[in-house]
C-alpha positions in Angstrom: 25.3 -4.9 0.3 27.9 -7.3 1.9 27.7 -9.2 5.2 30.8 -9.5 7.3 29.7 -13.1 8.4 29.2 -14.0 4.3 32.2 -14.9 2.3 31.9 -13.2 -1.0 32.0 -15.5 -4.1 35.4 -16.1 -6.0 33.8 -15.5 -9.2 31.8 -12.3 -8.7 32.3 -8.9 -8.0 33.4 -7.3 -4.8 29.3 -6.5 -4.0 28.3 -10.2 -4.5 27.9 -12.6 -1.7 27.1 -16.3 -1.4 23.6 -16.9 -2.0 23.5 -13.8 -4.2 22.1 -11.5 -1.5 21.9 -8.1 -3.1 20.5 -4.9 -2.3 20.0 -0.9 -4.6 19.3 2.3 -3.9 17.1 1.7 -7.0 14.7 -0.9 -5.9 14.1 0.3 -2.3 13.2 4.2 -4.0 11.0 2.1 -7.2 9.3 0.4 -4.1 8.6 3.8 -2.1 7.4 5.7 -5.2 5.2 2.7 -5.9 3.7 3.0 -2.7 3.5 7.1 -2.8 2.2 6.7 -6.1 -1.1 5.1 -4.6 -1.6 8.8 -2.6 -3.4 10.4 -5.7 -5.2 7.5 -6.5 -7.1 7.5 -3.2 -7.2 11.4 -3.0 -8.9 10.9 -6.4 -11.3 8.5 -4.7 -12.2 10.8 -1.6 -13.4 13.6 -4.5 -15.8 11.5 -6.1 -17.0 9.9 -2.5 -17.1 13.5 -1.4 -18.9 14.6 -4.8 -21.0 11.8 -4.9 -22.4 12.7 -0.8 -23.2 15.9 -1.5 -26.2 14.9 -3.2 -27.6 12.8 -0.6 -28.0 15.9 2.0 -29.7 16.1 5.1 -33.0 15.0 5.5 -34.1 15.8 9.4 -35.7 12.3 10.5 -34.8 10.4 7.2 -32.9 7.3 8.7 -31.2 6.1 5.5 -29.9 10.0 4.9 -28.0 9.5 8.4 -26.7 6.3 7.6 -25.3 7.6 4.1 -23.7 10.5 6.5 -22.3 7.7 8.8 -20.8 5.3 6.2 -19.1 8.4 4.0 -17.4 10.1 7.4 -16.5 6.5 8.2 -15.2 5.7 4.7 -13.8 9.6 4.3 -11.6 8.6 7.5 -10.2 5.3 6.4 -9.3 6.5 2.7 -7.9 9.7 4.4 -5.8 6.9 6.7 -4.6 4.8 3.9 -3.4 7.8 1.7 -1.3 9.2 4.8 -0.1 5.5 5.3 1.3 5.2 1.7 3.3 8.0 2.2 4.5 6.7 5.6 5.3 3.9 4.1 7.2 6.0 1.1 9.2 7.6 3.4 10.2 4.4 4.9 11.4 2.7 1.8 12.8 5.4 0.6 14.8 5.8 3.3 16.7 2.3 3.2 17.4 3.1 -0.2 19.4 6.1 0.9 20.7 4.5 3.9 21.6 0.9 2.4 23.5 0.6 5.7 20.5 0.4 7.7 19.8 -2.5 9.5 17.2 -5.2 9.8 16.3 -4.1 13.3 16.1 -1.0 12.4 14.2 -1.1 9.0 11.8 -3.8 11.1 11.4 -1.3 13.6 10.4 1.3 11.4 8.0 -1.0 10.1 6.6 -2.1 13.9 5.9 1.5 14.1 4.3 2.2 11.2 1.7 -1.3 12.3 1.1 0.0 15.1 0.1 3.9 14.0 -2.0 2.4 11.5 -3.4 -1.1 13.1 -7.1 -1.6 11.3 -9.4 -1.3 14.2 -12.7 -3.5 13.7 -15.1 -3.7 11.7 -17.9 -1.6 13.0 -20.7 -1.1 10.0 -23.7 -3.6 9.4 -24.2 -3.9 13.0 -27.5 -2.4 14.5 -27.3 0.5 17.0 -29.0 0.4 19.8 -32.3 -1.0 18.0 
């Protein structure tokens, strides 16, 4: 990558600029596939959550039963949030690495959208209902 307001150095190639700013194709896909490579990870997480539930099971009246219930669709949501984020993200990085000519504002706007699709809402559990 080379910036037209950067003079490139004398003794370096023609892609090397002063204060060796560089950029690949190769570390902005190793980046994305880092991220995506988090997906199965998490999808390997919501089986055994899911597994592990099933054996709790409904009790009518039983108040811990319905609290189990609450904290896995609670926890079944945010995993399901953070897998779909990773490959937001993926497709992000990836992208710059395709498009090296992408700029800041545009790679931080990409970024400013993917904050705001995702922003972590509050915490919510440990706090009595209504009791």
């Amino acid at each position: 990558m080379r910036l037209n307001h950067v003079p490139v150095e004398p003794s370096a190639g023609p892609s090397a600029v002063t204060g060796g700013l560089q950029s690949s194709k190769k570390a902005w896909t190793a980046a994305g596939e880092g991220v995506g490579s988090l997906r199965p990870t998490v999808g390997t997480a919501l089986t055994k959550l899911e597994q592990g539930h099933t054996k709790v099971g409904a009790i009518a009246g039983c108040l811990s039963a319905a609290a189990a219930k609450e904290v896995y669709d609670s926890w079944k949501k945010y995993a399901e949030g953070v897998s779909e984020r990773c490959g937001s993200l993926q497709h992000v990085l990836e992208q710059v690495g395709r498009d090296l000519l992408t700029t800041d504002d545009a790679v931080r706007g990409e970024m400013s959208k993917l904050n705001q699709k995702y922003a972590d809402t509050e915490a919510v559990g440990g706090q009595a209902k209504d009791r």
